[in-house]
Chimera marker file (.cmm) of the C-alpha trace (Angstrom):
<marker_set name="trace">
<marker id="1" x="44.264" y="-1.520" z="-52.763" r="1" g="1" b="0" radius="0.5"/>
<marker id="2" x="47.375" y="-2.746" z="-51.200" r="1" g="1" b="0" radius="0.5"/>
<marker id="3" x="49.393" y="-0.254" z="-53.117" r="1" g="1" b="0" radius="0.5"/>
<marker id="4" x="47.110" y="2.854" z="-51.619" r="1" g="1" b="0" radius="0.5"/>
<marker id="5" x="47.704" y="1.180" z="-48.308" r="1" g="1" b="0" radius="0.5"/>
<marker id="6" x="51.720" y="1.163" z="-49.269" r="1" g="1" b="0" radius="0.5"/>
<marker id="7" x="51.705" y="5.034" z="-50.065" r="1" g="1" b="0" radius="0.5"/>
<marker id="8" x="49.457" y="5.849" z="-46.747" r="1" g="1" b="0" radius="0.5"/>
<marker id="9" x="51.849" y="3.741" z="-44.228" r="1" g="1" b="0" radius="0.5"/>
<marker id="10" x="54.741" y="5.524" z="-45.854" r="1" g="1" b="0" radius="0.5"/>
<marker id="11" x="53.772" y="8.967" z="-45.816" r="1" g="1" b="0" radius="0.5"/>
<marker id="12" x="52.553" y="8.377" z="-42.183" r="1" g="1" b="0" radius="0.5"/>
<marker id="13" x="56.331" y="7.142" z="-41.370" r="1" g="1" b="0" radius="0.5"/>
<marker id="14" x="58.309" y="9.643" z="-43.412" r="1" g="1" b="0" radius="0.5"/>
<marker id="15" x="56.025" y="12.385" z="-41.944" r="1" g="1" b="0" radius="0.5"/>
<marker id="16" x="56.558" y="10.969" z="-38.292" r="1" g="1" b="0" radius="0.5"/>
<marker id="17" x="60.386" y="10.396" z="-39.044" r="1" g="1" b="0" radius="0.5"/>
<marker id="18" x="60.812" y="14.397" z="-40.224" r="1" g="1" b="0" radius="0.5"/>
<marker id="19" x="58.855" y="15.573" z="-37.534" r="1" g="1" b="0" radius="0.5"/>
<marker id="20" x="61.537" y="13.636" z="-34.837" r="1" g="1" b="0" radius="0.5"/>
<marker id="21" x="64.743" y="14.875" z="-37.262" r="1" g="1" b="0" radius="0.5"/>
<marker id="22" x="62.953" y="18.549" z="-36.987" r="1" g="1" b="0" radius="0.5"/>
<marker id="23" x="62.494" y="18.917" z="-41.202" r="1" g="1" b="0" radius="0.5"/>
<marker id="24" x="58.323" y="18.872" z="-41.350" r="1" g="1" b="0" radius="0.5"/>
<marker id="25" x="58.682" y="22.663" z="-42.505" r="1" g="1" b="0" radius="0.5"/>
<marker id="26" x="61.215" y="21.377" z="-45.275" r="1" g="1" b="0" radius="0.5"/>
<marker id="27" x="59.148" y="19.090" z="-46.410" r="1" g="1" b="0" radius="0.5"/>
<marker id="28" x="55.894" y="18.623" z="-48.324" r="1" g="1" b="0" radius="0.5"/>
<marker id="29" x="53.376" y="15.721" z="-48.542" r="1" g="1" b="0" radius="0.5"/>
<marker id="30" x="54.870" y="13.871" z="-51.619" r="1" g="1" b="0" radius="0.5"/>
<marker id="31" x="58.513" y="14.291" z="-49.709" r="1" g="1" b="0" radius="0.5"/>
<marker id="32" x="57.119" y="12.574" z="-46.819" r="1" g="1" b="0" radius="0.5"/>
<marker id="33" x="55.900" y="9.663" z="-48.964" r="1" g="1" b="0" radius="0.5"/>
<marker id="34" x="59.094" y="9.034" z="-50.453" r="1" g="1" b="0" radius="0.5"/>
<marker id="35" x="61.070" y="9.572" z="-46.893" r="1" g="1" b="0" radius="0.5"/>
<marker id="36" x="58.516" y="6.323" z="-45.604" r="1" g="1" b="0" radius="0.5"/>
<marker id="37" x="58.787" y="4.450" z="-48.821" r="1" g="1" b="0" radius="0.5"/>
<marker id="38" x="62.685" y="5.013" z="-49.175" r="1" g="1" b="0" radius="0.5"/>
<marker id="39" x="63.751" y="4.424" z="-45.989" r="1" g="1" b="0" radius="0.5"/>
<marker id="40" x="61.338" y="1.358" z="-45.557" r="1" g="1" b="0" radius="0.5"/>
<marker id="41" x="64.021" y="0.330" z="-47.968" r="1" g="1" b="0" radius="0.5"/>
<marker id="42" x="66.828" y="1.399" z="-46.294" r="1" g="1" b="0" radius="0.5"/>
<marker id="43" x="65.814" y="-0.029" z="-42.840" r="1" g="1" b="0" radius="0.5"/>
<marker id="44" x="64.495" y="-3.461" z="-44.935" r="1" g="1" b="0" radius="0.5"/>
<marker id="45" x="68.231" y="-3.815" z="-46.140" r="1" g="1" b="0" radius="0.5"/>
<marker id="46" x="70.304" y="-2.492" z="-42.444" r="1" g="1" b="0" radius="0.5"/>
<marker id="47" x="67.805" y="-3.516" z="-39.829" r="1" g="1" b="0" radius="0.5"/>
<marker id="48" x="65.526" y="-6.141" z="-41.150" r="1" g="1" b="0" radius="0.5"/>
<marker id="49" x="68.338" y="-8.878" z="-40.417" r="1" g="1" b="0" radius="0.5"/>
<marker id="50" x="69.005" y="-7.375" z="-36.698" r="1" g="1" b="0" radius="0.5"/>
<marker id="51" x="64.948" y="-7.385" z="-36.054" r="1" g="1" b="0" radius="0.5"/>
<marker id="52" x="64.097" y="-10.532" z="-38.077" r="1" g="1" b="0" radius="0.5"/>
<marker id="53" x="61.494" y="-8.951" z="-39.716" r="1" g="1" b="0" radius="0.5"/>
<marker id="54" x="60.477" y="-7.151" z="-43.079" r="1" g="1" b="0" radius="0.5"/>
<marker id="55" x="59.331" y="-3.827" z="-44.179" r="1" g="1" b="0" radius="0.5"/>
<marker id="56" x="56.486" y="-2.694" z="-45.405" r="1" g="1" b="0" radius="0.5"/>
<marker id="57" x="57.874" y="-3.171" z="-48.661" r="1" g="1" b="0" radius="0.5"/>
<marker id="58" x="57.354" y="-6.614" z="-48.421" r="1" g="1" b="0" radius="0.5"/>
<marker id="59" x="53.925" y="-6.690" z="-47.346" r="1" g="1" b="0" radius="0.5"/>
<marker id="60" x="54.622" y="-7.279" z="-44.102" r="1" g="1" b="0" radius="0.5"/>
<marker id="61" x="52.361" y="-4.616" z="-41.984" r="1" g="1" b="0" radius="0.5"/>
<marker id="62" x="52.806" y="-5.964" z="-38.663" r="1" g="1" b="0" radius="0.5"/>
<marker id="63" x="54.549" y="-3.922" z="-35.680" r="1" g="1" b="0" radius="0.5"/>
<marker id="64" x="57.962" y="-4.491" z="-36.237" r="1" g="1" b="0" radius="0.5"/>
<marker id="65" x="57.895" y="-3.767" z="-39.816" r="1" g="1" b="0" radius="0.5"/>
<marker id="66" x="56.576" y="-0.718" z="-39.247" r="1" g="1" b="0" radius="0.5"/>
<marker id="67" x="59.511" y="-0.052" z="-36.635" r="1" g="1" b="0" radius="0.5"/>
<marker id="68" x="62.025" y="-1.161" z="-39.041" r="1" g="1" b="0" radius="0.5"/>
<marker id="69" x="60.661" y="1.230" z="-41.896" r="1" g="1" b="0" radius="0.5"/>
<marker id="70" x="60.194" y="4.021" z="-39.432" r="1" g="1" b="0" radius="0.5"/>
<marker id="71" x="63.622" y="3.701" z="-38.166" r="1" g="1" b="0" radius="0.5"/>
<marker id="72" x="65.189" y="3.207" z="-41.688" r="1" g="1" b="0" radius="0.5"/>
<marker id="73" x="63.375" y="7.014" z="-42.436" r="1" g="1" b="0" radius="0.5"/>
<marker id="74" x="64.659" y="8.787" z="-39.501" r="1" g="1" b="0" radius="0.5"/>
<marker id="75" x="67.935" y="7.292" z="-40.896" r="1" g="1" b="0" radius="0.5"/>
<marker id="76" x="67.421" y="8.093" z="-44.673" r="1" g="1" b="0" radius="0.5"/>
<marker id="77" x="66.545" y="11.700" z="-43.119" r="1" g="1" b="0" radius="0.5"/>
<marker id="78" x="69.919" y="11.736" z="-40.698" r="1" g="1" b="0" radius="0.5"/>
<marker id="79" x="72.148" y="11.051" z="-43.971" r="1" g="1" b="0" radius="0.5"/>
<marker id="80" x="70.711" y="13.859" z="-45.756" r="1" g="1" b="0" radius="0.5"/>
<marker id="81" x="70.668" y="16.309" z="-43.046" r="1" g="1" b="0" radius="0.5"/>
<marker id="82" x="74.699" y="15.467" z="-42.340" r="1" g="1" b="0" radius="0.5"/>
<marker id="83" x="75.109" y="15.810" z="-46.361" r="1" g="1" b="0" radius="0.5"/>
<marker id="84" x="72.979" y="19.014" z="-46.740" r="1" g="1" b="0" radius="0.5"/>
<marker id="85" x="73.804" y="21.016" z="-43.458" r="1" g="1" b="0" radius="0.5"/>
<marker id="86" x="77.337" y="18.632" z="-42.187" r="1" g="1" b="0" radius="0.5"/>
<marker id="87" x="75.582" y="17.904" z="-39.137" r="1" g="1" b="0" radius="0.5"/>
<marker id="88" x="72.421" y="15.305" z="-38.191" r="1" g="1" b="0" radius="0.5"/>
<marker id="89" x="69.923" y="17.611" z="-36.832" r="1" g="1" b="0" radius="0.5"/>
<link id1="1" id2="2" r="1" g="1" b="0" radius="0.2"/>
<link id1="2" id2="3" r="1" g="1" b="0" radius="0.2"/>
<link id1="3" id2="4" r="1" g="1" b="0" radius="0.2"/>
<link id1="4" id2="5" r="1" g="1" b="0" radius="0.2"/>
<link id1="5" id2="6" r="1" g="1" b="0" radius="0.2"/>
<link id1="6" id2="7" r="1" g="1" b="0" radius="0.2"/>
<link id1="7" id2="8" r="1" g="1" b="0" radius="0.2"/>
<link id1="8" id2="9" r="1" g="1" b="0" radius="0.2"/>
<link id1="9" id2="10" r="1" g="1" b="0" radius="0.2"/>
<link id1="10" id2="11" r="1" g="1" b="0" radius="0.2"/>
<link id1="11" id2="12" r="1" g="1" b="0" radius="0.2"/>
<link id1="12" id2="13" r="1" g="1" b="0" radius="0.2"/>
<link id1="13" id2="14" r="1" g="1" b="0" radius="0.2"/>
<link id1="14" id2="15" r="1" g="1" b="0" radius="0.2"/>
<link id1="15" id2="16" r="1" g="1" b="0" radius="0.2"/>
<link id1="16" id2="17" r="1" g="1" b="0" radius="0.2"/>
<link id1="17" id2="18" r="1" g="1" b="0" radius="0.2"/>
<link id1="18" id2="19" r="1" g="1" b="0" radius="0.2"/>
<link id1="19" id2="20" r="1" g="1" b="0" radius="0.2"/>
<link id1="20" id2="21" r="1" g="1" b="0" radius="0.2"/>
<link id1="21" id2="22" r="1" g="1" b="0" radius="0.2"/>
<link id1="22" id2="23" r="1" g="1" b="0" radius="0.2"/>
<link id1="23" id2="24" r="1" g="1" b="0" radius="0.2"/>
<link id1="24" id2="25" r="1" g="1" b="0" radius="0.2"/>
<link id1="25" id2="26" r="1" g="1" b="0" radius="0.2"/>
<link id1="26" id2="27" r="1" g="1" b="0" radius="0.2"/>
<link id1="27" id2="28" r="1" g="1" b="0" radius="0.2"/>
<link id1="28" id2="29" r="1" g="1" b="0" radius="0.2"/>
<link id1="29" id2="30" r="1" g="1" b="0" radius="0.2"/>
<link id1="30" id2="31" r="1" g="1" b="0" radius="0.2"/>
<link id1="31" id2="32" r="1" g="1" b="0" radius="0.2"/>
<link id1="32" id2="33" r="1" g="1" b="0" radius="0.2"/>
<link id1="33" id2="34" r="1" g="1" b="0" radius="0.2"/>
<link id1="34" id2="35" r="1" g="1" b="0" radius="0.2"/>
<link id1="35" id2="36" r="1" g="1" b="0" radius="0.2"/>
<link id1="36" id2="37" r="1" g="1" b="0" radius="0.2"/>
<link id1="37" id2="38" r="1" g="1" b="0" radius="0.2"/>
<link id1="38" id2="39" r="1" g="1" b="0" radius="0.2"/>
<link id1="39" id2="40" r="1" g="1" b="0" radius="0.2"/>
<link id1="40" id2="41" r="1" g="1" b="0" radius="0.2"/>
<link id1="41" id2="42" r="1" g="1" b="0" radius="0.2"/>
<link id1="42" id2="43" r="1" g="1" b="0" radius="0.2"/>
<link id1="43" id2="44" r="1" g="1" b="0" radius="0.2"/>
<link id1="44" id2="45" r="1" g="1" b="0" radius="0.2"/>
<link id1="45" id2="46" r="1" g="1" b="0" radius="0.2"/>
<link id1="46" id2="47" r="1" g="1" b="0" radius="0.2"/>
<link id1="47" id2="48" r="1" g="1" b="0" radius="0.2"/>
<link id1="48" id2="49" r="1" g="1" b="0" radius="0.2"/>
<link id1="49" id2="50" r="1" g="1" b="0" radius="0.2"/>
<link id1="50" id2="51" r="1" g="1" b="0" radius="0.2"/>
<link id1="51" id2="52" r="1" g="1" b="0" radius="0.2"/>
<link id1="52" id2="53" r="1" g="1" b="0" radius="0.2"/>
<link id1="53" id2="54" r="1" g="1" b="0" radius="0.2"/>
<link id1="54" id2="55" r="1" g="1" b="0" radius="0.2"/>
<link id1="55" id2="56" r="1" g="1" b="0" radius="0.2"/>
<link id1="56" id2="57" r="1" g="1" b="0" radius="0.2"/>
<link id1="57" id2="58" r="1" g="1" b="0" radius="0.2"/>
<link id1="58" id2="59" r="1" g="1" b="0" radius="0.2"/>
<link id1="59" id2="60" r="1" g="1" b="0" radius="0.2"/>
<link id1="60" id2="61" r="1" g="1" b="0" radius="0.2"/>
<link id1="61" id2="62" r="1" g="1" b="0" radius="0.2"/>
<link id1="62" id2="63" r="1" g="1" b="0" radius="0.2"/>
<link id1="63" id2="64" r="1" g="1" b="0" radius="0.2"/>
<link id1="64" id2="65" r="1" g="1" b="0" radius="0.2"/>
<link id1="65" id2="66" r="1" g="1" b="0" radius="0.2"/>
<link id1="66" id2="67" r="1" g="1" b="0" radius="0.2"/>
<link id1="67" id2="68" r="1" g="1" b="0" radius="0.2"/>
<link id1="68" id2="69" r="1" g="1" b="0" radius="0.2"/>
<link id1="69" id2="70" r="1" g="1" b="0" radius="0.2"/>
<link id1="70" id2="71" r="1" g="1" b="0" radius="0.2"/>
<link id1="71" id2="72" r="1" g="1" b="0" radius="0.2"/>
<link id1="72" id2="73" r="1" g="1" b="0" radius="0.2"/>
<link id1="73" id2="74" r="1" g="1" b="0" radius="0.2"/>
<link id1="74" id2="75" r="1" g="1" b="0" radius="0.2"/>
<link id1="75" id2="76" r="1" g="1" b="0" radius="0.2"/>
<link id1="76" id2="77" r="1" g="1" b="0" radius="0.2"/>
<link id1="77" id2="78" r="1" g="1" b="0" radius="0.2"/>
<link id1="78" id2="79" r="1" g="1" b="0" radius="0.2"/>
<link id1="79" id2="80" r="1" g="1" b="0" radius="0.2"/>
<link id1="80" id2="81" r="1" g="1" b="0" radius="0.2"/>
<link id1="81" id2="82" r="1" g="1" b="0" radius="0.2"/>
<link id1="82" id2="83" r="1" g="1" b="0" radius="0.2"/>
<link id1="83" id2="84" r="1" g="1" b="0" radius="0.2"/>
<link id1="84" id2="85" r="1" g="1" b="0" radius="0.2"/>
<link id1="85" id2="86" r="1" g="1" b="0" radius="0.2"/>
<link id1="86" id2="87" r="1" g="1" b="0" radius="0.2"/>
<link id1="87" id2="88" r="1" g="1" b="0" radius="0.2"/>
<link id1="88" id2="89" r="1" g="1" b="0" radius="0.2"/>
</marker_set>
């Protein structure tokens, strides 16, 4: 059950995070979940030590997990737009 949960929270966060870098048209439903799941990774491993939290990677679903893994997606998303187009949005 906790793994349904997982792939929920993230496609909510990479689908939130793409519609604040402007690529929700780019993107499909299984892009979205791996934007959330991805970046929960990414912002577990740059901004979990600032916040002093986890990510929902680590089954840690309170509010500033879900900050940090939100945050690490609209980062994730940022890297590939400056690779893809050479600018962030």
């Amino acid at each position: 059950m906790l793994f349904i949960i997982w792939i929920v929270v993230g496609g909510v966060l990479g689908w939130l995070a793409s519609m604040i870098m402007k690529t929700d048209a780019e993107q499909g439903m299984i892009l979205n979940v791996v934007v959330g799941i991805v970046g929960a990774f990414l912002g577990g491993w740059l901004l979990s030590p600032l916040f002093g939290s986890g990510t929902i990677n680590s089954d840690d679903f309170s509010v500033s997990s879900l900050l940090v893994s939100f945050l690490g997606a609209v980062i994730l998303l940022a890297i590939v737009n400056l690779l893809r187009r050479g600018r962030v949005r």
